[in-house]
C-alpha angles and dihedrals in degrees: 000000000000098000103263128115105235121192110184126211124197095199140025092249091055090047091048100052088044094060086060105044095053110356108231121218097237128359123225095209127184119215085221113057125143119262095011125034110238092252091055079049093049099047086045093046084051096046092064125088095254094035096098089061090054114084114209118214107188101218097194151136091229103069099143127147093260093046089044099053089040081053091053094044079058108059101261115147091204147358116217112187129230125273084048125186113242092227093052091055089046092048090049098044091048093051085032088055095049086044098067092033089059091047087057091043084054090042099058091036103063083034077066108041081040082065102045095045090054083056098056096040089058092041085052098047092047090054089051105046088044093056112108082230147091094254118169130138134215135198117230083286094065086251120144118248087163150014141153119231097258087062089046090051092041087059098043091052099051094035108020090237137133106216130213135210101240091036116096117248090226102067083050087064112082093187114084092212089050092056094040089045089047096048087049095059096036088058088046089047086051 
């Protein structure tokens, strides 16, 4: 009546057999249930691929500490005790429901921007190896966070090293005024 598709399941094996079947969006999940207990549910809903998009509310009379925490461990998102009111359940499931909508919107979202900014990342390092220049670039501790190949063979011509992005360029350069004259122009540069 309220909007929502409800399939009912009257034990955890059922339950169980009907997430896979078709994923919900949320469980309303009860700690005594015939056959498996509602924590033993809720790890094996978890445990499932899709299990970290479902939200599991506990709707119990055993909402004691214990059995909350346990809940929680889990993986349960809330505990609503028996006798419930009608209007509190409504109220949850329906913050409970744009939760885990928002959490797909975000999802997809950085999945996106993630792919773009591959993209870019490649685009970008093309561009650079293919410079007919020494480019590389430092943080503020002379390590590498970025270089082309002509920079790379540069240094392993005049030092014999193979550098690395995350190594400082100045334990590549055996010769002490090298390092002091490129720290100078790298603080400069920064």
């Amino acid at each position: 009546s309220e909007g929502y598709q409800v399939r009912p399941a009257n034990s955890g094996e059922l339950a169980l057999k009907s997430i896979i079947a078709e994923p919900p969006d949320f469980v309303l999940l009860d700690i005594q249930m015939p056959e498996m207990d509602g924590f033993e549910v809720c790890r094996r809903i978890k445990k499932m691929d899709i299990g970290s998009t479902i939200s599991i509310i506990f709707i119990t009379a055993e909402a004691d500490l214990a059995n909350r925490i346990e809940g929680y461990k889990q993986g349960a998102v809330d505990f609503i005790s028996k006798p419930f009111q009608r209007e509190e359940l409504l109220a949850r499931v329906k913050t409970h429901m744009e939760l885990a909508q928002l959490r797909t919107s975000l999802k997809l979202q950085v999945k996106e921007r993630t792919e773009q900014l591959n993209k870019q990342y490649f685009t970008l390092r093309s561009i650079i190896n293919s410079a007919n220049a020494l480019i590389f670039s430092v943080d503020p501790k002379y390590c590498y966070t970025c270089f082309n190949q002509r920079h790379a063979a540069a240094m392993k011509a005049l030092y014999g090293a193979e550098i690395q992005e995350g190594h400082s360029m100045l334990d590549y350069m055996i010769v002490p005024k090298d390092r002091e004259t490129a720290k100078r122009n790298i603080d400069r540069a920064l």
